[in-house]
C-alpha positions in Angstrom: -5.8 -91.5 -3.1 -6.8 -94.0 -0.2 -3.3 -95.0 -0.1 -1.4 -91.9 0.1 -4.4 -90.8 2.8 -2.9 -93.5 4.9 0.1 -92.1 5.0 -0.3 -88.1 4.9 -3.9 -88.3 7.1 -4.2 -84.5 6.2 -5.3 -85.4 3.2 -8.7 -87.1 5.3 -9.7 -84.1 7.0 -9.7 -82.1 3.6 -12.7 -83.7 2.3 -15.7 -81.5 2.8 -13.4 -78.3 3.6 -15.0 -75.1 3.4 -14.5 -71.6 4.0 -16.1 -71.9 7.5 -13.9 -74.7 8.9 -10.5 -72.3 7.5 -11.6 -69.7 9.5 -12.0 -72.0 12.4 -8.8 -73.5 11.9 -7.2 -69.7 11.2 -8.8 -68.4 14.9 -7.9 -71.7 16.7 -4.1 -71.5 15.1 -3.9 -67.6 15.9 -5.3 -68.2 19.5 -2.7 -71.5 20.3 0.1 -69.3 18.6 -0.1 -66.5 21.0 0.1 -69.0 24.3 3.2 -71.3 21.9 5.5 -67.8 21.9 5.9 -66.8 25.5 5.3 -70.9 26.3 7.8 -72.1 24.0 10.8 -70.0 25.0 9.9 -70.6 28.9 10.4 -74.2 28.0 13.6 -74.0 26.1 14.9 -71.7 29.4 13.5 -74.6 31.9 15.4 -77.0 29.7 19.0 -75.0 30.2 18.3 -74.1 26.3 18.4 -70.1 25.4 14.7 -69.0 24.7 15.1 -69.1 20.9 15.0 -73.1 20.3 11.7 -73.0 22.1 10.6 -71.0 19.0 12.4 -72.9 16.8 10.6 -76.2 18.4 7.4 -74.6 17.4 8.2 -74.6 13.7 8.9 -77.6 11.4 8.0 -80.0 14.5 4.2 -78.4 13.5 4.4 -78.5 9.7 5.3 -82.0 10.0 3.0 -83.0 12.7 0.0 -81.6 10.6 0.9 -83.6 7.6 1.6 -87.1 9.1 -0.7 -86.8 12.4 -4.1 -88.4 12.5 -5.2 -86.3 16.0 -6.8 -83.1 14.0 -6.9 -80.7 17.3 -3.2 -82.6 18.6 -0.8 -79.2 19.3 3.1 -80.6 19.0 5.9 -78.2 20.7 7.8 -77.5 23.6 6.0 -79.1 26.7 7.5 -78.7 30.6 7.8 -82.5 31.0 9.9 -82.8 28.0 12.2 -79.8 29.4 12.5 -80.7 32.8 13.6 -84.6 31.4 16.2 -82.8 29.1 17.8 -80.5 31.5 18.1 -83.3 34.0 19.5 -85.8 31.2 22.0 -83.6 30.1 22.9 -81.3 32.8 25.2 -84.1 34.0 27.7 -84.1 30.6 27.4 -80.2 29.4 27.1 -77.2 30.8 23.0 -76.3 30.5 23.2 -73.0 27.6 26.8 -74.3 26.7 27.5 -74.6 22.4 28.4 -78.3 23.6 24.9 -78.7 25.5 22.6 -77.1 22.5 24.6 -80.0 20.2 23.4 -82.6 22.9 20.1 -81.5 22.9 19.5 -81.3 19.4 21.2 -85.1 18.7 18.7 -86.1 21.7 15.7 -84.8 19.7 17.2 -86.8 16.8 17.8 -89.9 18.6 14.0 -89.6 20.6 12.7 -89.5 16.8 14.4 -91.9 15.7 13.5 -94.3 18.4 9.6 -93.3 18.1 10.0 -93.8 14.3 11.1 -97.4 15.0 8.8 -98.0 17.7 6.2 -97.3 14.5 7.8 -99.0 12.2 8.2 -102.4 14.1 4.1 -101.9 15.7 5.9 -101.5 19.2 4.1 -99.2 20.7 2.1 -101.3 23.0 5.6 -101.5 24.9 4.6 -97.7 26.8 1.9 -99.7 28.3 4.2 -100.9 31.0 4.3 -97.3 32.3 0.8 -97.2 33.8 -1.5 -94.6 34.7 -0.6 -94.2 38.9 2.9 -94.6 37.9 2.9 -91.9 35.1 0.6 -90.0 37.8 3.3 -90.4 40.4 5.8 -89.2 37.7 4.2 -85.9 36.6 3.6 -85.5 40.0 7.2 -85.4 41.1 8.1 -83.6 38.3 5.8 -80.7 38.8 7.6 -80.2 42.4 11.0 -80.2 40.6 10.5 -78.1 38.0 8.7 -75.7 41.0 12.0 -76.0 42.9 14.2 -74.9 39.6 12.6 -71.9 39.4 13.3 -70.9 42.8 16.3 -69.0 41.7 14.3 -66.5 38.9 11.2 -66.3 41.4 13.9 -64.9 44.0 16.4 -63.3 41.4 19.9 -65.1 43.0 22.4 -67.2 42.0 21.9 -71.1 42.4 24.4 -73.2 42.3 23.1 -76.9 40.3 22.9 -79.3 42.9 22.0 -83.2 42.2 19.2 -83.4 44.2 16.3 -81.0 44.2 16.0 -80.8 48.1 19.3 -79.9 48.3 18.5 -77.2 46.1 15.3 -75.9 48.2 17.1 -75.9 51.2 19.5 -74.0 49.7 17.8 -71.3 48.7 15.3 -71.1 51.9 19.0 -70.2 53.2 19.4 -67.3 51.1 15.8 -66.2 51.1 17.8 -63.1 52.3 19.7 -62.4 49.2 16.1 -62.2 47.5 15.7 -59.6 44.8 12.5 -58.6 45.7 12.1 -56.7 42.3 12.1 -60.6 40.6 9.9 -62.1 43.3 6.8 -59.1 43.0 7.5 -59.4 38.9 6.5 -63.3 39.3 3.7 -63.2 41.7 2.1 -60.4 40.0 2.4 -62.3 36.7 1.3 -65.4 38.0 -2.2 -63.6 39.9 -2.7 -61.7 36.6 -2.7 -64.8 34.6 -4.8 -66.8 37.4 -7.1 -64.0 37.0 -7.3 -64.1 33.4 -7.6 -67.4 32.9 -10.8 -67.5 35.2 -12.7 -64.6 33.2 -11.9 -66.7 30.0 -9.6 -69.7 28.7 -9.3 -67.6 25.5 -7.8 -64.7 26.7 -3.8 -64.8 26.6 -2.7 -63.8 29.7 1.0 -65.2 29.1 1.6 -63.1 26.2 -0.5 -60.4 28.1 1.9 -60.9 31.2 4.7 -61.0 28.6 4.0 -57.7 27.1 3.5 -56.0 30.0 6.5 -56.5 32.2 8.3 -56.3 29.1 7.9 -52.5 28.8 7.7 -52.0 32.5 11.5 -53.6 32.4 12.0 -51.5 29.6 10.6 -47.9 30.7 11.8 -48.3 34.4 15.1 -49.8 33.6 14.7 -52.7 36.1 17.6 -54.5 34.9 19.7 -51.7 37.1 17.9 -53.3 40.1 19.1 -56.5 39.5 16.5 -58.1 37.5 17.7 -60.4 35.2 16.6 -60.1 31.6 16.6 -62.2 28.6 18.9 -59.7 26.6 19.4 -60.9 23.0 17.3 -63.3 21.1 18.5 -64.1 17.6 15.9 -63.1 14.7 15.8 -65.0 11.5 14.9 -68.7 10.4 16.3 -71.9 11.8 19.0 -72.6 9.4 19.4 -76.4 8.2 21.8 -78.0 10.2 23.6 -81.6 10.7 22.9 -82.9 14.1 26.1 -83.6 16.0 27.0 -87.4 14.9 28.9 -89.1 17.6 28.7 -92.8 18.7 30.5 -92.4 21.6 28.2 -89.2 23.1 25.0 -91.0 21.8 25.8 -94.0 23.4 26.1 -91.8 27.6 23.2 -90.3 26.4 20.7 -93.5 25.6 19.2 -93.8 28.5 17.7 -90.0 29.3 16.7 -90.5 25.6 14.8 -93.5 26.1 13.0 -92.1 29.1 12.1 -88.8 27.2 10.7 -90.8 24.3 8.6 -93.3 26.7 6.8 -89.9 27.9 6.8 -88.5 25.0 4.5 -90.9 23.4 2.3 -91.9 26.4 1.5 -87.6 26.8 0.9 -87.7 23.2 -1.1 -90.3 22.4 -3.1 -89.9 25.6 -3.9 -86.7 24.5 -4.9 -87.7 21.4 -7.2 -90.2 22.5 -8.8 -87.6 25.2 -9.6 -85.1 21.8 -10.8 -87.8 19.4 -13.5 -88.9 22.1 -14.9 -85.4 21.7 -15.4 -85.8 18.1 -16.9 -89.0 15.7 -15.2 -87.4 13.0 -11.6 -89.1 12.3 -10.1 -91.8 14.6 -6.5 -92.1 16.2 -4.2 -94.6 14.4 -1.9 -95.0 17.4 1.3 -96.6 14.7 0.8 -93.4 12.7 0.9 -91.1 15.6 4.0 -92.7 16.2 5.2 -92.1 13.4 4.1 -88.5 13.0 5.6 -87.4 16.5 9.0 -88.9 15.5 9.1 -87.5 12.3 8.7 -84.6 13.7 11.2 -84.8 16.0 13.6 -85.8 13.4 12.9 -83.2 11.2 13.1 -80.6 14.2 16.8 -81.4 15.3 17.7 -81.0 11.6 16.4 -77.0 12.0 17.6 -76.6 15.9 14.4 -77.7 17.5 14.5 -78.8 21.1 12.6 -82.5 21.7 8.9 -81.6 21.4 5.1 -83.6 22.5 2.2 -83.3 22.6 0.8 -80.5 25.3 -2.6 -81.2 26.8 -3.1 -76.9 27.5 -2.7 -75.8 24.2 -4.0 -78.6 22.7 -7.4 -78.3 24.6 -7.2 -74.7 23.9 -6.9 -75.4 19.8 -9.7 -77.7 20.3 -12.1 -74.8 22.7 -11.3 -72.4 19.5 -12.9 -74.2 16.5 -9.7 -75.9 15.5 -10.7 -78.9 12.8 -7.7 -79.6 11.2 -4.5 -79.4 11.5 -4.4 -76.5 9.1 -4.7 -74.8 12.9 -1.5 -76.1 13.9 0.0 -74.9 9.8 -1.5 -71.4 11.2 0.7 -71.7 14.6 3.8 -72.3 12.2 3.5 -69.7 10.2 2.8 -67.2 13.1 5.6 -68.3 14.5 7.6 -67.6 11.3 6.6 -64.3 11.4 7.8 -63.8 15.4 11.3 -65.1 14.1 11.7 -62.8 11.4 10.4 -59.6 12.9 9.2 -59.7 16.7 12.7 -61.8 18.5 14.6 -58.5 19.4 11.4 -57.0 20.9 12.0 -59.8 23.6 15.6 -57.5 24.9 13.8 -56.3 27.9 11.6 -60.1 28.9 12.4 -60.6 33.3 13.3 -64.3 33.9 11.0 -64.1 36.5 7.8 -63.8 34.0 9.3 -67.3 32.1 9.6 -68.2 35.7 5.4 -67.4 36.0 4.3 -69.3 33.2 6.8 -72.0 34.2 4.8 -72.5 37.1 1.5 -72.0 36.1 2.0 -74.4 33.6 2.9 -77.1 35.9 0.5 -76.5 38.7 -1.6 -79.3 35.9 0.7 -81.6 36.5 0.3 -82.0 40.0 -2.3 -84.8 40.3 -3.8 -85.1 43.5 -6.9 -86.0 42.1 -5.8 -89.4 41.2 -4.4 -89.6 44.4 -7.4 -89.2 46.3 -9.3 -91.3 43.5 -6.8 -94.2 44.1 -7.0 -94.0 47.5 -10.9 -94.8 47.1 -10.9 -97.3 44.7 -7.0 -99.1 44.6 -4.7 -99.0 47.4 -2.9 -101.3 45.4 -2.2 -98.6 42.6 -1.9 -95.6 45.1 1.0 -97.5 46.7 2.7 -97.5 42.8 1.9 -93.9 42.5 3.4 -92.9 45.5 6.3 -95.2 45.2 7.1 -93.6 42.1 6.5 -90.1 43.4 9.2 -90.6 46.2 11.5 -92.6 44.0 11.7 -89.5 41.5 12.1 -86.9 43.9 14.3 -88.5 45.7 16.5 -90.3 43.3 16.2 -88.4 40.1 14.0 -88.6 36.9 15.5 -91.3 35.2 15.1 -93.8 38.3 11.7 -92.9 39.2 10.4 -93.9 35.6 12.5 -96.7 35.6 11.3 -97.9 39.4 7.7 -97.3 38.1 7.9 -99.4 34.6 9.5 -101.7 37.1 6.9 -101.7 39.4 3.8 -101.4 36.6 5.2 -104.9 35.2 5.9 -106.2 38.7 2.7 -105.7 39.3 1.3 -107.4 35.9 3.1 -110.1 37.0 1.8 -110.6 40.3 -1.6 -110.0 39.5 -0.8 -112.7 36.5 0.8 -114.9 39.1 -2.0 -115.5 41.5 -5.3 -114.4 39.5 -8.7 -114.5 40.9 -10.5 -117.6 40.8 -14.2 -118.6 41.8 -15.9 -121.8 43.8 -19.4 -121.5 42.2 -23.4 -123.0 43.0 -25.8 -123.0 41.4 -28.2 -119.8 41.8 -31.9 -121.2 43.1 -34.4 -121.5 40.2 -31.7 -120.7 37.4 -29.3 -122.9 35.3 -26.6 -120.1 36.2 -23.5 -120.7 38.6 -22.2 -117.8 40.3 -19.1 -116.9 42.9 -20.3 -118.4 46.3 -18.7 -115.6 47.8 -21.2 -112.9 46.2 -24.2 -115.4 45.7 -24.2 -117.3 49.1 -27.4 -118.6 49.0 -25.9 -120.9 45.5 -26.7 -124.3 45.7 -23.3 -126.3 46.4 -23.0 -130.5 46.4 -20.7 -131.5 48.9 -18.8 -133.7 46.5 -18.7 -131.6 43.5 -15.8 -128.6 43.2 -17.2 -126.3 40.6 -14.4 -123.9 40.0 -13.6 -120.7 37.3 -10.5 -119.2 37.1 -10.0 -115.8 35.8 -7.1 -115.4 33.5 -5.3 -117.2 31.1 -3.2 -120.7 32.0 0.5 -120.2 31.4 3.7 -120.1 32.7 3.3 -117.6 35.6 0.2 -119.2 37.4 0.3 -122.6 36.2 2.2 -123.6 39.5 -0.7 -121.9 41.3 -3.4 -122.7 39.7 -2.2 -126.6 40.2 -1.9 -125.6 44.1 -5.3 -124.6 44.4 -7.3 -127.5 42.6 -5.0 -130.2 45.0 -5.7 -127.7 48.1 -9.8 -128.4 47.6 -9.4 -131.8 46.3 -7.6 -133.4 49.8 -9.4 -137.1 50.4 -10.4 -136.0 53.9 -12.9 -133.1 51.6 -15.2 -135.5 50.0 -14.9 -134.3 46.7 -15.8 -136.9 43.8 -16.1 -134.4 40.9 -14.2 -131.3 39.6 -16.3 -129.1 37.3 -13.5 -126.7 35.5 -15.6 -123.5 34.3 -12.6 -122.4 31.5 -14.7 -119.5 30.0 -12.5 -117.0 31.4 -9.3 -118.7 29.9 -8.3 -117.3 26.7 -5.0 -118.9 26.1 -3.1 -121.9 27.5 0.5 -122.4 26.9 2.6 -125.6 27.1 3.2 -125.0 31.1 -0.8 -124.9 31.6 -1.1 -127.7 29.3 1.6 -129.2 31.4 -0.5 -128.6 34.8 -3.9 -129.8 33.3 -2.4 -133.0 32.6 -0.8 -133.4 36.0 -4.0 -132.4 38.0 -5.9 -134.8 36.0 -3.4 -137.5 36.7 -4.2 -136.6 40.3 -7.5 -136.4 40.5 -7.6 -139.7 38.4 -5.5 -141.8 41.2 -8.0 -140.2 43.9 -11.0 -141.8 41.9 -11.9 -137.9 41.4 -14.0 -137.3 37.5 -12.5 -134.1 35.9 -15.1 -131.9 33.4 -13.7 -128.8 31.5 -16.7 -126.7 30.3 -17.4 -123.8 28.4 -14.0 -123.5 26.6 -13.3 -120.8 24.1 -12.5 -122.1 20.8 -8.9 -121.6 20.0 -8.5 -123.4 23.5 -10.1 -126.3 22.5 -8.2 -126.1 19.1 -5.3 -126.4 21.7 -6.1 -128.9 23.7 -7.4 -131.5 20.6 -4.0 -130.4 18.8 -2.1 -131.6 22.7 -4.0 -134.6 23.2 -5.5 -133.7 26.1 -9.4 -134.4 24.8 -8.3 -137.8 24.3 -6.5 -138.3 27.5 -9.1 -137.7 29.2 -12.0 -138.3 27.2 -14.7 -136.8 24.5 -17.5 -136.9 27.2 -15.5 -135.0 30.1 -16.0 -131.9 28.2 -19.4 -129.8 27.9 -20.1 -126.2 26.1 -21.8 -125.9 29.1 -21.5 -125.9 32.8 -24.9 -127.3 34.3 -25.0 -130.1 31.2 -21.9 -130.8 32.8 -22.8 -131.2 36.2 -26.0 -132.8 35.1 -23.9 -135.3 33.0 -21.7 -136.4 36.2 -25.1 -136.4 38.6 -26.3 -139.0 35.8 -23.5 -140.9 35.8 -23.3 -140.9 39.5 -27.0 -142.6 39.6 -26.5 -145.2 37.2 -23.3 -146.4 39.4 -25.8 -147.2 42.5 
C-alpha cells in the first residue's frame, strides 16, 4: 500500500476521509469550477485556440493531476502564461484558430509532457533553477504587458493585423482608436469594474461567470452583434473524443524550442505554487520529482483528448485552497463539472462578446505584473533588479522566447560570477573571546601584524581557484610582513582538482618566502580530500587544526621557541 502511495499520492490524503472533508472538497471543486469555465475558454482564445479546448484543458489534465499530484489544493488548467507562450510559439508556423495550428498546439502539449516526464524520470528538475526569481519576475512582468496589448483589438472591437512585435501592435491601434466600436469597449470596462467590484466584497463570489452571464443575455436580448460586436458564435457540445496527436519529426523538430520554454515555466509556476500551498498546511509534503511527473502526465494525457498545454494557476488554486479544498477530490469535482458544461451548457455560450474574454483576460494578468519585487529589489539587490529589468526589456522587446533565454542566460551568468570572485574575510580575534570575526564588521578584532588570518566563503574549484590564489599572493607580498597564513576553510564545502591544484601552488609560495601555512576548521569530506591528494602530507600533520585560535596559538608557540 506504501508502495503504490508513492506513486498515486491520492491514495495518502484518503486516510482519515470523512464526510466533512467531501463536502469541503465538493464546495471548493464547485467554487474553482465556476472561475475554470469562463477562465478556461478566455485562455484557449488568448492562445489563438477556439474557446472549446480551454474546456477541454480542464478535463483529463484534472483527473490525472489529482491521481499522481502530491500538492492537495494544486488547481491544473489553462493559465494566461501558458497561452500567451503558445500563441507566440506558434503564431509564426500556423495560422492562430487554423485546423493546422490546433494540430500544433496539441503535439506541443504532447511534447511539454513528455519533456516534464523525463525531466522526472532522470531527477532533473533542479535544472529550472537557472531561471531565478527577478528573472522569472522580469518575465511575467513583460508578459502581462503583452498579453494587455493583444487584447487591444476585442477591448476596441477592430481588426488587428499580427504584427511581430507588440509595440508595433499598440501603436497601431492608438492609430485607429477611431475605428473603435464603442459597444466592445463599454462591454469590457463594465465587465472588468463589475468584477473589481465583486472581487472586493468577496474572493468567493464568481464575478467572471457573473460577468459572463450577464452580457451574455444582454448580447442576446439586444442583438448587439448587429452593432458590430463580435461574438463567440458556436461552441461544440459533447466530450473530447480520443485522438492521436499529430506525429511529425520534421514539425516537432521547428517547434522545440517554444516547447522547451513553455515547459521551463510550466514547472517553475507549478511547483512554486505548490510549495506556497503546502507551507499553509503540515499535512502532506511536496515531492518536487512526482510533481513532475504528475504535471506531465497530465499534459500527455491532455493532448491525447484535445487539451491545450495546461499549469498550475496560483488564482484558482488559492481560491480551491480559501474554500475548504483538502484533496484533490476538489479538483475530481472541477472535472466532472466541467463534463457536465460540455454536454449540456456549450451552445448556451452563442451570444458570449469577445470583449468579456477580453475582461477576464485582463484581470487575470493585472497579477502578473510584479512591481512589488521591483521595488523590493531595488531595496535590497541592485544586482538582481538589474536581471529583472534586463529581462523585462529583453522580452518586450525581442520576443518571449529570447527574453527567457537572455534571463537563464543572465541567472547562470550571474552564478558564475558570484562563483568566480566569492566573498572572502581577513579576520581578528574579538577582545576577551576565542572567536575571529570579519575585520571589516568587528574593527576593534585583535590583528598581528605578521599573521594573515583569512576565510573564504564558497567552495574551491575551477571558477575561483585562479582568484582565490590572487588574493592569498596579493596580502602575502615580502614588503607586508606577513610570517603566517591562518586558512579558516569552514566555509568550503568541496574542493576540486583545480583548488587542490591552487593549494599546492600557494603553499609552494609561501614556503620559498619562509611564510608557515595552517588550514583550520575543515569539513570532513574535505579533509577526506585532501589526505586522499596528499596534501596533509605535503605540508604536514601539525599545519592543520579543527580549530582556528589552537592554530594561531600553535604558530605563536612555535614562533617563541625559535627566539
Amino acid at each position: 500500500m506504501e508502495t503504490l502511495a508513492k506513486i498515486f499520492p491520492f491514495l495518502e490524503s484518503l486516510e482519515g476521509y470523512t464526510s466533512r472533508y467531501f463536502k469541503d472538497d465538493l464546495s471548493a471543486g464547485l467554487t474553482v469550477a465556476i472561475m475554470l469555465v469562463p477562465q478556461g475558454m478566455a485562455y484557449a482564445y488568448l492562445a489563438g485556440m477556439p474557446p472549446i479546448y480551454g474546456l477541454y484543458g480542464g478535463l483529463i489534465p484534472l483527473f490525472l493531476y489529482a491521481l499522481f499530484g502530491t500538492s492537495r489544493q494544486l488547481s491544473i488548467g489553462p493559465v494566461a502564461v501558458s497561452a500567451l507562450l503558445v500563441l507566440e510559439g506558434f503564431r509564426q508556423i500556423a495560422e492562430p484558430g487554423s485546423s493546422e495550428y490546433i494540430q500544433l498546439v496539441i503535439l506541443g502539449g504532447l511534447m511539454i509532457g513528455v519533456i516534464q516526464l523525463l525531466l522526472s524520470m532522470l531527477r532533473l528538475g533542479f535544472l529550472v533553477n537557472f531561471l531565478s526569481h527577478p528573472v522569472l519576475a522580469g518575465f511575467t512582468s513583460a508578459a502581462a504587458i503583452i498579453i494587455a496589448i493583444s487584447q487591444l483589438k476585442d477591448f476596441l472591437g477592430i481588426p488587428i493585423p499580427r504584427f511581430s512585435y507588440s509595440y508595433e501592435t499598440a501603436w497601431y491601434a492608438i492609430n485607429h482608436l477611431g475605428e473603435a466600436n464603442w459597444i466592445s469597449v463599454v462591454i469590457c470596462s463594465v465587465s472588468i469594474t463589475v468584477m473589481l467590484a465583486l472581487r472586493s466584497m468577496s474572493r468567493s463570489i464568481p464575478g467572471a461567470l457573473i460577468v459572463v452571464v450577464a452580457a451574455t443575455l444582454l448580447s442576446w436580448g439586444l442583438d448587439l452583434q448587429q452593432y458590430g460586436l463580435e461574438i463567440i458564435r458556436d461552441v461544440p457540445a459533447g466530450l473530447p473524443a480520443f485522438e492521436l496527436p499529430l506525429l511529425d519529426l520534421e514539425v516537432a523538430e521547428g517547434i522545440m524550442p517554444i516547447v522547451l520554454t513553455i515547459a521551463i515555466i510550466g514547472i517553475v509556476e507549478s511547483i512554486s505554487i505548490a510549495k506556497v500551498l503546502e507551507s499553509k498546511h503540515e499535512d502532506y509534503d511536496i515531492r518536487p520529482n512526482q510533481e513532475l511527473f504528475a504535471i506531465g502526465i497530465s499534459k500527455i494525457g491532455g493532448a491525447f483528448f484535445q487539451a491545450i498545454p495546461t499549469s498550475g494557476s496560483f488564482t484558482r488554486s488559492a481560491i480551491n485552497d480559501d474554500a475548504g479544498g483538502r484533496t484533490t477530490i476538489s479538483s475530481m469535482v472541477t472535472a466532472l463539472l466541467i463534463v457536465l458544461t460540455l454536454l449540456f451548457l456549450t451552445p448556451l455560450f452563442y451570444y458570449l462578446p469577445k470583449a468579456v474574454l477580453a475582461a477576464i483576460i485582463l484581470l487575470a494578468v493585472r497579477s502578473l505584473f510584479d512591481f512589488k519585487e521591483a521595488i523590493f529589489l531595488w531595496k535590497t539587490d541592485k544586482r538582481d533588479l538589474t536581471m529583472m529589468l534586463i529581462t523585462f526589456q529583453a522580452t518586450l522587446t525581442f520576443g518571449i522566447e529570447e527574453g527567457v533565454f537572455t534571463g537563464v542566460l543572465l541567472s547562470i551568468g550571474t552564478v558564475l560570477l558570484k562563483s568566480s570572485k566569492p566573498h572572502y574575510g581577513i579576520l581578528g580575534k574579538v577582545q576577551g573571546t576565542k572567536n575571529y570575526r570579519n575585520i571589516d564588521r568587528f574593527p576593534d578584532a585583535e590583528q598581528m601584524p605578521d599573521e594573515l588570518l583569512i576565510r573564504f566563503d564558497d567552495q574551491l574549484y575551477f571558477a575561483n581557484a585562479a582568484y582565490f590564489k590572487d588574493v592569498i599572493n596579493e596580502r602575502t607580498e615580502p614588503e607586508d610582513g606577513i610570517k603566517a597564513v591562518f586558512m579558516d576553510a569552514r566555509s568550503m564545502h568541496h574542493i576540486d582538482s583545480s583548488g587542490l591544484h591552487a593549494l599546492t601552488d600557494i603553499h609552494n609560495r609561501l614556503k620559498r618566502l619562509g611564510i608557515e601555512f595552517y588550514m583550520t576548521s575543515a569539513i570532513g569530506p574535505v579533509r577526506d580530500l585532501l589526505h586522499k591528494a596528499g596534501f596533509y602530507e605535503k605540508v604536514g600533520e601539525a599545519y592543520f587544526f579543527q580549530d582556528l585560535h589552537q592554530a594561531v596559538l600553535a604558530y605563536r608557540k612555535r614562533k617563541s621557541e625559535k627566539k
